[in-house]
mmJSON file of the N, C-alpha and C atoms, coordinates in Angstrom:
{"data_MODEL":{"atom_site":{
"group_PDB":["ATOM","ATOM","ATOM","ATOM","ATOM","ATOM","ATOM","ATOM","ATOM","ATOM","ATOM","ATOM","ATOM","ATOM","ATOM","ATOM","ATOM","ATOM","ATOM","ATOM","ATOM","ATOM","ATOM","ATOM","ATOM","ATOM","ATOM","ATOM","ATOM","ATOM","ATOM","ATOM","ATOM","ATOM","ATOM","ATOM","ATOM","ATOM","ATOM","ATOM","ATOM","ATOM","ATOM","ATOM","ATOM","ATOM","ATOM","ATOM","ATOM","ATOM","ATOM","ATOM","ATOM","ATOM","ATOM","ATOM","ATOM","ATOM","ATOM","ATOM","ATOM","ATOM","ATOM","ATOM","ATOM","ATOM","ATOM","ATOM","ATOM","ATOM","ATOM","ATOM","ATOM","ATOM","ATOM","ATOM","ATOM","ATOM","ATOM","ATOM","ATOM","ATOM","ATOM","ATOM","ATOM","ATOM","ATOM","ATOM","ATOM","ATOM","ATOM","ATOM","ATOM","ATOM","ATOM","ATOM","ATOM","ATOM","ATOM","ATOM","ATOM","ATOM","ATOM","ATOM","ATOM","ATOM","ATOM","ATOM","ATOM","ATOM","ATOM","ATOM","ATOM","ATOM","ATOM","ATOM","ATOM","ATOM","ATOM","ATOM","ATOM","ATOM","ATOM","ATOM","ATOM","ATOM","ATOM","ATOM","ATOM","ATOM","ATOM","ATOM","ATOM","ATOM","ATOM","ATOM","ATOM","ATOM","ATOM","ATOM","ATOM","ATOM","ATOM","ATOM","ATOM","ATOM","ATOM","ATOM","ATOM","ATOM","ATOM","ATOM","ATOM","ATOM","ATOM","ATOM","ATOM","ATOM","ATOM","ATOM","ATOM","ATOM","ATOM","ATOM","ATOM","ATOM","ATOM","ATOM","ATOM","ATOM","ATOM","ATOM","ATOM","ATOM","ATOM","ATOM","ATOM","ATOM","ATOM","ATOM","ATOM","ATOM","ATOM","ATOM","ATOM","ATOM","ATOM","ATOM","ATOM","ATOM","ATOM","ATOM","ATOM","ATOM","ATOM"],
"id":[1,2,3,4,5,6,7,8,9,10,11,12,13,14,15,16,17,18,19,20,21,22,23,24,25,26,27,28,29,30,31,32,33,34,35,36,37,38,39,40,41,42,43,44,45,46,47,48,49,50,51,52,53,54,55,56,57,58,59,60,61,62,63,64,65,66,67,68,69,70,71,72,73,74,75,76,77,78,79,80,81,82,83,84,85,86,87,88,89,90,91,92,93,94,95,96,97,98,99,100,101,102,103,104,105,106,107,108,109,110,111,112,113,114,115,116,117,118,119,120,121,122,123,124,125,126,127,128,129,130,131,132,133,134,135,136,137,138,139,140,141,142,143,144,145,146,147,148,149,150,151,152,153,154,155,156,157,158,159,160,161,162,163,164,165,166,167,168,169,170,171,172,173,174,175,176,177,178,179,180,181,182,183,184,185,186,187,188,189,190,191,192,193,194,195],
"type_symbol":["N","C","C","N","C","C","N","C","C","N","C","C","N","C","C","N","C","C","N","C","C","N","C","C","N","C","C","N","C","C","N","C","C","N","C","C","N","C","C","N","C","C","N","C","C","N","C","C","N","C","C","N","C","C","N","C","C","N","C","C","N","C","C","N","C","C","N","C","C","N","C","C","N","C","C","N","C","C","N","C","C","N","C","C","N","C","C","N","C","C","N","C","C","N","C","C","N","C","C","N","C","C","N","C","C","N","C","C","N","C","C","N","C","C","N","C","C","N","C","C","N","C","C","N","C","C","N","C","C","N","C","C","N","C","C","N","C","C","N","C","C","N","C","C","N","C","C","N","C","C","N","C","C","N","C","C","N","C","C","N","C","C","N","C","C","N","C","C","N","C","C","N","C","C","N","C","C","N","C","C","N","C","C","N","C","C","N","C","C","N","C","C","N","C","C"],
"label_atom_id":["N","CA","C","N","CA","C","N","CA","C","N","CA","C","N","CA","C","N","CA","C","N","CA","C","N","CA","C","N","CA","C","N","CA","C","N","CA","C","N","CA","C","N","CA","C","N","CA","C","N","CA","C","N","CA","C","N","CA","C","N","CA","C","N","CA","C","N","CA","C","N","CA","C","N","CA","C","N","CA","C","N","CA","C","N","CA","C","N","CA","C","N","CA","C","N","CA","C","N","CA","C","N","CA","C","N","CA","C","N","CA","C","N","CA","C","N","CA","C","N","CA","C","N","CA","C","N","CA","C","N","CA","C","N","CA","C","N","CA","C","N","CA","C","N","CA","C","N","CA","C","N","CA","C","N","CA","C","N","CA","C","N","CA","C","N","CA","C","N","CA","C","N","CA","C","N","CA","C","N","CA","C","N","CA","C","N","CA","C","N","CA","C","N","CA","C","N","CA","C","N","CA","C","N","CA","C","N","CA","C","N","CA","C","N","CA","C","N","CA","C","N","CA","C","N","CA","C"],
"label_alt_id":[null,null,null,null,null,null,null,null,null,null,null,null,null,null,null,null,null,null,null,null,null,null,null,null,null,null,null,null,null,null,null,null,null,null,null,null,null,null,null,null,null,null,null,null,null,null,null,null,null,null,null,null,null,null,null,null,null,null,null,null,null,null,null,null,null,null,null,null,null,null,null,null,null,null,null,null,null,null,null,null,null,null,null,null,null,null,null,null,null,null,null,null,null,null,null,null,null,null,null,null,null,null,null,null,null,null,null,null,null,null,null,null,null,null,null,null,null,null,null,null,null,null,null,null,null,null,null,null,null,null,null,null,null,null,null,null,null,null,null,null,null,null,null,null,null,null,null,null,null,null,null,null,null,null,null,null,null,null,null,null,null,null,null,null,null,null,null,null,null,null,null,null,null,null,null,null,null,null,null,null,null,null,null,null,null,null,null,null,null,null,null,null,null,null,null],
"label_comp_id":["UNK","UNK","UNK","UNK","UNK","UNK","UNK","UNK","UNK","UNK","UNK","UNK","UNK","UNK","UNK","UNK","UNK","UNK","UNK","UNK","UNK","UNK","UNK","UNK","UNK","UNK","UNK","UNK","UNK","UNK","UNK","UNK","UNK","UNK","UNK","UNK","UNK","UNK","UNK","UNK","UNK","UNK","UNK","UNK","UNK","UNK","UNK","UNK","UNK","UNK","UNK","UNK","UNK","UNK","UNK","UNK","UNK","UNK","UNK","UNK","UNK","UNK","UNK","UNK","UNK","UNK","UNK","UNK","UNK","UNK","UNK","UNK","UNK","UNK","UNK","UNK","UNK","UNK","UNK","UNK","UNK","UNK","UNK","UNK","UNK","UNK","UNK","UNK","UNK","UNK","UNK","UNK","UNK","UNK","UNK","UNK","UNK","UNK","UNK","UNK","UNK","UNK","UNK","UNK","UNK","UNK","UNK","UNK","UNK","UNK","UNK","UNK","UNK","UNK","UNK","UNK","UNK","UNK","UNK","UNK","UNK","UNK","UNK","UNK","UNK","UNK","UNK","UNK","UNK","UNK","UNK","UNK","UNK","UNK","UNK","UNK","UNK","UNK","UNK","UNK","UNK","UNK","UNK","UNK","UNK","UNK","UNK","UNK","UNK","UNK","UNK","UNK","UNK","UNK","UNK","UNK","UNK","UNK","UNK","UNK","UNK","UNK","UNK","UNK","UNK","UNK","UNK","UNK","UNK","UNK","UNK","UNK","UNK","UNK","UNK","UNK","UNK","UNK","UNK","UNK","UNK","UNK","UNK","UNK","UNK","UNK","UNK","UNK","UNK","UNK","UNK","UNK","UNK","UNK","UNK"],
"label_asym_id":["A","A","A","A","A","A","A","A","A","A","A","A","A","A","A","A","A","A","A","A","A","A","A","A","A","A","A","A","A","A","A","A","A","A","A","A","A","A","A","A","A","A","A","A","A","A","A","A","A","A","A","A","A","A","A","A","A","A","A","A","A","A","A","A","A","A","A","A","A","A","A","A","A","A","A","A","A","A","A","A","A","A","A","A","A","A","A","A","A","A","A","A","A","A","A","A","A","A","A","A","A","A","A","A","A","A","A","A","A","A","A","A","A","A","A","A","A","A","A","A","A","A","A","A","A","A","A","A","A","A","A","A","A","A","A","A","A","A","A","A","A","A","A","A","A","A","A","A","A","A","A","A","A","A","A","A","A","A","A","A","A","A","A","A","A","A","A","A","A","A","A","A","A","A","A","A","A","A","A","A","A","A","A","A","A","A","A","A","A","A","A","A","A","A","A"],
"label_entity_id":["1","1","1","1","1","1","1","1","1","1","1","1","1","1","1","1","1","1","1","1","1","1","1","1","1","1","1","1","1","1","1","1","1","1","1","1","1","1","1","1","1","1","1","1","1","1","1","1","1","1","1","1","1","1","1","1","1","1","1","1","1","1","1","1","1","1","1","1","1","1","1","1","1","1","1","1","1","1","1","1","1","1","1","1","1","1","1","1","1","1","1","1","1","1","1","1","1","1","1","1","1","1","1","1","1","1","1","1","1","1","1","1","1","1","1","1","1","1","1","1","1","1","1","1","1","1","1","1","1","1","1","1","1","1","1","1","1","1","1","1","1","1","1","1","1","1","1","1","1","1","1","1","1","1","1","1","1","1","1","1","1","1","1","1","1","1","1","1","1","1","1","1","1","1","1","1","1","1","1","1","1","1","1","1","1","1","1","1","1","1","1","1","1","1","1"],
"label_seq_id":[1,1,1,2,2,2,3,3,3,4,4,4,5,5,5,6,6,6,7,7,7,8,8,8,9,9,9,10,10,10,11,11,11,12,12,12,13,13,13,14,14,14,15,15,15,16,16,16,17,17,17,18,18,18,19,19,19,20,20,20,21,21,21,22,22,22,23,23,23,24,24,24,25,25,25,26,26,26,27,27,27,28,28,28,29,29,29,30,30,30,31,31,31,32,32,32,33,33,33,34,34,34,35,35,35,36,36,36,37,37,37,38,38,38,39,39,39,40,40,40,41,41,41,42,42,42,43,43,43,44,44,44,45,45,45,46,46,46,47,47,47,48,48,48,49,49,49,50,50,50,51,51,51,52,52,52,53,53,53,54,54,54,55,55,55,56,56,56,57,57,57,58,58,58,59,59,59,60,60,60,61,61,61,62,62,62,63,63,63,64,64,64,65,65,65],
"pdbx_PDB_ins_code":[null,null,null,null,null,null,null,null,null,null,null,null,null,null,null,null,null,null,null,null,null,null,null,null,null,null,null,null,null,null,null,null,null,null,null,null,null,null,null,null,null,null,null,null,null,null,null,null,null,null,null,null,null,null,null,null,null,null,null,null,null,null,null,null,null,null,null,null,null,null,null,null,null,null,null,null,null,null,null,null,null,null,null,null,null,null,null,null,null,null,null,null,null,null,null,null,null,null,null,null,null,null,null,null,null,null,null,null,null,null,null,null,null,null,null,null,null,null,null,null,null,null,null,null,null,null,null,null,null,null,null,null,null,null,null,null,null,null,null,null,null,null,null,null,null,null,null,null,null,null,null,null,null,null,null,null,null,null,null,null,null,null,null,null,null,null,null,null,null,null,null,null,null,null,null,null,null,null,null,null,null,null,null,null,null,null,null,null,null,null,null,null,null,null,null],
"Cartn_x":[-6.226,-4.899,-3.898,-3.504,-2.127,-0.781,0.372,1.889,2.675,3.729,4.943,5.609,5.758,6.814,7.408,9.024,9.912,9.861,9.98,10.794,11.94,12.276,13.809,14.105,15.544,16.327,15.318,15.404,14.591,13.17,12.881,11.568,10.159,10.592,10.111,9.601,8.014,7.777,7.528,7.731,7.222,6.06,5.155,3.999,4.241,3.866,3.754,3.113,4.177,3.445,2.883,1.932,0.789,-0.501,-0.463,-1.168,-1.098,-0.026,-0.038,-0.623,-0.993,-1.687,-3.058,-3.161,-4.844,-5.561,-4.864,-4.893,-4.872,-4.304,-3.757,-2.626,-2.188,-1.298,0.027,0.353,1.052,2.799,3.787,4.598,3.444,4.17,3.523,2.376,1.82,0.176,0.564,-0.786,-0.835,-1.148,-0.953,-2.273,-1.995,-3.396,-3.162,-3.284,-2.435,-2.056,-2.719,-3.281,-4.307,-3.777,-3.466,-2.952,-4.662,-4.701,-5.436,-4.805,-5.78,-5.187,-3.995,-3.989,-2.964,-1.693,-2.188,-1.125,-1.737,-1.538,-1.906,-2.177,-3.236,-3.974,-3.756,-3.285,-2.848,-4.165,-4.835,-5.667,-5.455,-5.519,-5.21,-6.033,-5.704,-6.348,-6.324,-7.718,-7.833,-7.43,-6.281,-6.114,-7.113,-7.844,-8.581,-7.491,-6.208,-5.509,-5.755,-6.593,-7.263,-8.316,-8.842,-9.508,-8.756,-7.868,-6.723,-6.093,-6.006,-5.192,-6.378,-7.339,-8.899,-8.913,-8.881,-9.392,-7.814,-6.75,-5.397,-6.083,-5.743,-5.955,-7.182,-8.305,-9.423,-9.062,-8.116,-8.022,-6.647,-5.482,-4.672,-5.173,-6.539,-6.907,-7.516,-8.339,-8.949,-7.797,-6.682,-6.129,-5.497,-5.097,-4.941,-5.519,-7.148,-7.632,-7.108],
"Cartn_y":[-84.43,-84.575,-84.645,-85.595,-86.039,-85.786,-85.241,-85.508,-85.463,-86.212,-85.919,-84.974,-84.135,-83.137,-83.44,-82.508,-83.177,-81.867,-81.516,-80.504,-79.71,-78.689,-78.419,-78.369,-78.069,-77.872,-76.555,-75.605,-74.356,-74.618,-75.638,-75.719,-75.296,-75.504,-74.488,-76.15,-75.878,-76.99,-76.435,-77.052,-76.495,-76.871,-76.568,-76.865,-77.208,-78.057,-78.557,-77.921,-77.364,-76.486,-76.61,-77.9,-78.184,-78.056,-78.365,-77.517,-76.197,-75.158,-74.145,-73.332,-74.117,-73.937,-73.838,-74.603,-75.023,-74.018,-73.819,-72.86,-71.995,-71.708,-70.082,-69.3,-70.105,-69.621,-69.175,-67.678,-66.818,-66.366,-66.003,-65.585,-64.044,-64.366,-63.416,-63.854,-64.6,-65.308,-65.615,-65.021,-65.378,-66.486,-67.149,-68.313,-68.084,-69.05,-69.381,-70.56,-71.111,-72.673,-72.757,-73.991,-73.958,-76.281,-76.119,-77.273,-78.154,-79.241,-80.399,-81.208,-82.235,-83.199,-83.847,-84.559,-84.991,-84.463,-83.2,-82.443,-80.682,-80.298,-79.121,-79.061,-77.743,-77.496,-76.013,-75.589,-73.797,-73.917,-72.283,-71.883,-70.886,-70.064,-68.885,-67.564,-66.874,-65.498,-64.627,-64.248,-63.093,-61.108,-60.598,-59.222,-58.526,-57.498,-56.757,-55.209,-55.232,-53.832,-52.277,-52.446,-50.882,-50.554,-51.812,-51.835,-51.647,-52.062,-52.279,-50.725,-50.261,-48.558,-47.716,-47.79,-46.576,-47.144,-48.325,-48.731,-47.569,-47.474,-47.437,-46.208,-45.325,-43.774,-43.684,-44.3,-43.715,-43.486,-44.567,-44.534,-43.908,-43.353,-42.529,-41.285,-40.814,-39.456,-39.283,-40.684,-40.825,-40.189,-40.737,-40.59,-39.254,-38.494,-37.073,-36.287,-36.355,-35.565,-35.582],
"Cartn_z":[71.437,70.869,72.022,71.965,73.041,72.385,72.874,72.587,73.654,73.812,74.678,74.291,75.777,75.949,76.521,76.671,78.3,78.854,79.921,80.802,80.997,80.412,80.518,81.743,82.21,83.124,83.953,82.893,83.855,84.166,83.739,83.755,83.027,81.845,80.825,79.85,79.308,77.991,76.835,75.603,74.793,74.204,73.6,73.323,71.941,71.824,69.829,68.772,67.687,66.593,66.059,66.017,64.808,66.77,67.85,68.856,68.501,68.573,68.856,67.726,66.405,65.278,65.469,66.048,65.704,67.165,68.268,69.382,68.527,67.912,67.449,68.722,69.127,70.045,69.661,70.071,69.041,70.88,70.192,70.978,71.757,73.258,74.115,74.697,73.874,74.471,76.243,76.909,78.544,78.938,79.596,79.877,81.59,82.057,83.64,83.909,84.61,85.026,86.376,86.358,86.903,87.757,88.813,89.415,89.353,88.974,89.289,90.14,90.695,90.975,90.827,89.496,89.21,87.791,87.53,86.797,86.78,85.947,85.134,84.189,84.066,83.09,83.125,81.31,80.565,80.078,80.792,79.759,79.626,77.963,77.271,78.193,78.412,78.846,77.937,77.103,76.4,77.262,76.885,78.183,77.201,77.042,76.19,76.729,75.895,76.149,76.32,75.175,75.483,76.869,76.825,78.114,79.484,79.813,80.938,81.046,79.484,79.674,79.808,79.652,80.188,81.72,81.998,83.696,84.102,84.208,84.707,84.504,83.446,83.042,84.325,84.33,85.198,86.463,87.145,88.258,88.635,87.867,87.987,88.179,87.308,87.737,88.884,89.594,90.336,91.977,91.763,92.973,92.638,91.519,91.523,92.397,92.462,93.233,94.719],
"occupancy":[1.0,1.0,1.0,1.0,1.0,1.0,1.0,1.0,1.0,1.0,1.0,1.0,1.0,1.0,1.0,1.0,1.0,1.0,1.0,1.0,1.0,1.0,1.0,1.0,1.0,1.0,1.0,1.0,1.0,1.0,1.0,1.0,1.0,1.0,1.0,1.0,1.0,1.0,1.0,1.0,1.0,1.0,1.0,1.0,1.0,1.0,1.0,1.0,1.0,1.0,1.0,1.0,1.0,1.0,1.0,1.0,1.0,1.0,1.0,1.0,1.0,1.0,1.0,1.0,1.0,1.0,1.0,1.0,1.0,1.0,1.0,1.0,1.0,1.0,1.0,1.0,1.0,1.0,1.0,1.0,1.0,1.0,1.0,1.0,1.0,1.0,1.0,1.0,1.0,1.0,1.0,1.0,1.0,1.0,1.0,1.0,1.0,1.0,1.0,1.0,1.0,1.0,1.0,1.0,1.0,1.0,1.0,1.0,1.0,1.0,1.0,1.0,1.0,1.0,1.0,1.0,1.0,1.0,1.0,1.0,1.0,1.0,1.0,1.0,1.0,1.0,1.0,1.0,1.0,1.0,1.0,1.0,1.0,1.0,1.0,1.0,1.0,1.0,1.0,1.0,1.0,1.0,1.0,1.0,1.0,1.0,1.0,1.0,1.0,1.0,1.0,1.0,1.0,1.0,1.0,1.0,1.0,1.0,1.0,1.0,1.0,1.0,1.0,1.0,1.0,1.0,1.0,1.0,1.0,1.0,1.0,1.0,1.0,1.0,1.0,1.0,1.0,1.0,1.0,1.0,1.0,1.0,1.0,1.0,1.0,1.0,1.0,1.0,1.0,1.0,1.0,1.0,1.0,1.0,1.0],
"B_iso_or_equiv":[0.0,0.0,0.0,0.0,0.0,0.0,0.0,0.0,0.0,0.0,0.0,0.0,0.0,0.0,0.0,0.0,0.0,0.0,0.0,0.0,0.0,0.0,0.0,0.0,0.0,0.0,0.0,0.0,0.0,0.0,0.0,0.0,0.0,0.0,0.0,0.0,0.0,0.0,0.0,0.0,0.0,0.0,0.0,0.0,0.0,0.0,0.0,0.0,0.0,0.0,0.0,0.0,0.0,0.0,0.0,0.0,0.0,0.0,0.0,0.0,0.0,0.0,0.0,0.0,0.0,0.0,0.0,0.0,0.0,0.0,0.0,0.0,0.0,0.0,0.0,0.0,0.0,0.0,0.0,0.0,0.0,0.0,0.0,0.0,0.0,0.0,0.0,0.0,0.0,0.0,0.0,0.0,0.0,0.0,0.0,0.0,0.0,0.0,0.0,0.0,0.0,0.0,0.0,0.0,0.0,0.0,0.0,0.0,0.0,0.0,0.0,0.0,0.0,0.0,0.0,0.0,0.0,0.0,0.0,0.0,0.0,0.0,0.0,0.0,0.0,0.0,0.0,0.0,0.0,0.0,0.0,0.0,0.0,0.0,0.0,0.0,0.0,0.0,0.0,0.0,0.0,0.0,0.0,0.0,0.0,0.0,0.0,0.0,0.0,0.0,0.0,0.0,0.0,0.0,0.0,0.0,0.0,0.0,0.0,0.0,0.0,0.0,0.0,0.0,0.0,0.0,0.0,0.0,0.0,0.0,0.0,0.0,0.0,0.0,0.0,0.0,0.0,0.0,0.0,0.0,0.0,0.0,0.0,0.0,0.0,0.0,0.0,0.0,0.0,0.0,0.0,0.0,0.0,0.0,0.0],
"pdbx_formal_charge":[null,null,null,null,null,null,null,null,null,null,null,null,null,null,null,null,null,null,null,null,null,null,null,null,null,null,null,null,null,null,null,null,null,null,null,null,null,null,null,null,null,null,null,null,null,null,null,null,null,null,null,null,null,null,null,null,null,null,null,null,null,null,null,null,null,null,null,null,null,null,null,null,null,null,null,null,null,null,null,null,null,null,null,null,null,null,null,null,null,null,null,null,null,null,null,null,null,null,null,null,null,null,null,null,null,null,null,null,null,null,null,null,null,null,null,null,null,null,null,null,null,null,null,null,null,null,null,null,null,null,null,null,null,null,null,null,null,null,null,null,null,null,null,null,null,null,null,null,null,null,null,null,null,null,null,null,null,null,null,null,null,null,null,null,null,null,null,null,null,null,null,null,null,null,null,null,null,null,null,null,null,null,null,null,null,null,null,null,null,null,null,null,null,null,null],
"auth_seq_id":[1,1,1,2,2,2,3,3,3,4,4,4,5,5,5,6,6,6,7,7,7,8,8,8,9,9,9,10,10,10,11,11,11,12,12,12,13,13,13,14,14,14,15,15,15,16,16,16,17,17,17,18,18,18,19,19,19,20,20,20,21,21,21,22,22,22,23,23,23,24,24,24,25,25,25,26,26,26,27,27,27,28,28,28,29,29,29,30,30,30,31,31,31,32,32,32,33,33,33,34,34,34,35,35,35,36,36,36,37,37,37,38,38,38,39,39,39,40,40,40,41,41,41,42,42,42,43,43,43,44,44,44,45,45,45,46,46,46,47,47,47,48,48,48,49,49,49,50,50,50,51,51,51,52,52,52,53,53,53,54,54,54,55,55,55,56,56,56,57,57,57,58,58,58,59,59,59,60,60,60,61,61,61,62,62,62,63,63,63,64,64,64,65,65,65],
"auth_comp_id":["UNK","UNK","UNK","UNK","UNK","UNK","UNK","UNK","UNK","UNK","UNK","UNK","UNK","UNK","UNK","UNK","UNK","UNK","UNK","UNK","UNK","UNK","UNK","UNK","UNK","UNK","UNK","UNK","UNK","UNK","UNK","UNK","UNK","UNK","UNK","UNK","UNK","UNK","UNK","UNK","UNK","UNK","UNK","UNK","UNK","UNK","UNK","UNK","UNK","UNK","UNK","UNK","UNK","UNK","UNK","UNK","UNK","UNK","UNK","UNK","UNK","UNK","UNK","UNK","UNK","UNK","UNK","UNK","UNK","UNK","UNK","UNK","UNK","UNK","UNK","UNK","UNK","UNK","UNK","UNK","UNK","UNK","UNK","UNK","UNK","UNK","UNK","UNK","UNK","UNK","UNK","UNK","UNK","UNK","UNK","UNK","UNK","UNK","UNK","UNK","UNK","UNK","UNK","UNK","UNK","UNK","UNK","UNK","UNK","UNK","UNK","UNK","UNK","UNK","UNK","UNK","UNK","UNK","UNK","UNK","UNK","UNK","UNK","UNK","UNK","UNK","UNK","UNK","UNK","UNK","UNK","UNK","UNK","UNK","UNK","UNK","UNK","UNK","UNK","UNK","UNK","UNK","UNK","UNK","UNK","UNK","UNK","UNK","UNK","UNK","UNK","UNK","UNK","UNK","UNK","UNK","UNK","UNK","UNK","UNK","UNK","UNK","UNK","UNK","UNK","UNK","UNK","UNK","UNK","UNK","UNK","UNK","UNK","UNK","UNK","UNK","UNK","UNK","UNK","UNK","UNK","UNK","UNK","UNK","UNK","UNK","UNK","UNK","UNK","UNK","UNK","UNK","UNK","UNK","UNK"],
"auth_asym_id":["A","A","A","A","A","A","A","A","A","A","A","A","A","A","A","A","A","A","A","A","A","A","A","A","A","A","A","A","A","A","A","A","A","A","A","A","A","A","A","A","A","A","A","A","A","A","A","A","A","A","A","A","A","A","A","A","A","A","A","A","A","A","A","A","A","A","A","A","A","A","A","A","A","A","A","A","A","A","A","A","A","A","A","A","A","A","A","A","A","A","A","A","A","A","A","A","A","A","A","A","A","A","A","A","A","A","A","A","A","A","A","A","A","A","A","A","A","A","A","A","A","A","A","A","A","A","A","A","A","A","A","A","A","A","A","A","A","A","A","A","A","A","A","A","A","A","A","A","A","A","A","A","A","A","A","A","A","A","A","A","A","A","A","A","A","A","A","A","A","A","A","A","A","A","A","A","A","A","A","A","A","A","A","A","A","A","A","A","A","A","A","A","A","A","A"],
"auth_atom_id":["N","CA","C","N","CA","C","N","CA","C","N","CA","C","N","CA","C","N","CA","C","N","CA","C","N","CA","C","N","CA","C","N","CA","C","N","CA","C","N","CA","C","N","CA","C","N","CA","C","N","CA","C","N","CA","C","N","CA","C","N","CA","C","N","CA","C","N","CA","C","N","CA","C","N","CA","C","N","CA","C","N","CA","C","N","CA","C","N","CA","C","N","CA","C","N","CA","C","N","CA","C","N","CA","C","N","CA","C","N","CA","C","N","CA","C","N","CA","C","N","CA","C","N","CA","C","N","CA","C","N","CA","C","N","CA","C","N","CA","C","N","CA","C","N","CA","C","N","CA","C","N","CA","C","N","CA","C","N","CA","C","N","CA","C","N","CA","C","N","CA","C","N","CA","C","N","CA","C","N","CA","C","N","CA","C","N","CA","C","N","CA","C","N","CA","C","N","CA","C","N","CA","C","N","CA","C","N","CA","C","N","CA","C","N","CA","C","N","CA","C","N","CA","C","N","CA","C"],
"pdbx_PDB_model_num":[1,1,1,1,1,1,1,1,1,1,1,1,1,1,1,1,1,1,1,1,1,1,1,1,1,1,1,1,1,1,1,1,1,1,1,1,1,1,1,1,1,1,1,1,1,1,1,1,1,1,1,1,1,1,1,1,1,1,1,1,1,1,1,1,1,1,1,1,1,1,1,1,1,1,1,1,1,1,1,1,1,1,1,1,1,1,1,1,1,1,1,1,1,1,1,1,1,1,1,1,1,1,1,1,1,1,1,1,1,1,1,1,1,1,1,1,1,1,1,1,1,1,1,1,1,1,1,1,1,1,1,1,1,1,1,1,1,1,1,1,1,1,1,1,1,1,1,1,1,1,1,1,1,1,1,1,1,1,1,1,1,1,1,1,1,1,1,1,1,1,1,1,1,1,1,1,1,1,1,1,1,1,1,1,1,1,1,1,1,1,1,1,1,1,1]
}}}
């Protein structure tokens, strides 16, 4: 699926809502941009949250000692 976007001023695109449908791509969603050759490529990053606050908690107690 192809569409034109433009570029704002800040530099910001928007992604098309019948894309951002079928992505399931929701406000807040991460992605990482990733330079090719000749443009870029967004891919979504799943964060697993609870996971990220046990790693942090582990290693906050870690440097307590």
């Amino acid at each position: 699926m192809e569409e034109l976007v433009k570029m704002s001023p800040k530099g910001q695109l928007v992604v098309p809502q019948d894309i951002r449908e079928k992505l399931k791509f929701a406000p807040g969603d991460m992605f990482v941009a990733v330079q090719i050759e000749d443009g870029i490529v967004f891919k979504k990053i799943e964060l697993d949250l609870k996971k990220i606050e046990s790693i942090k908690k582990q290693t906050q107690e870690q440097f307590k000692k």
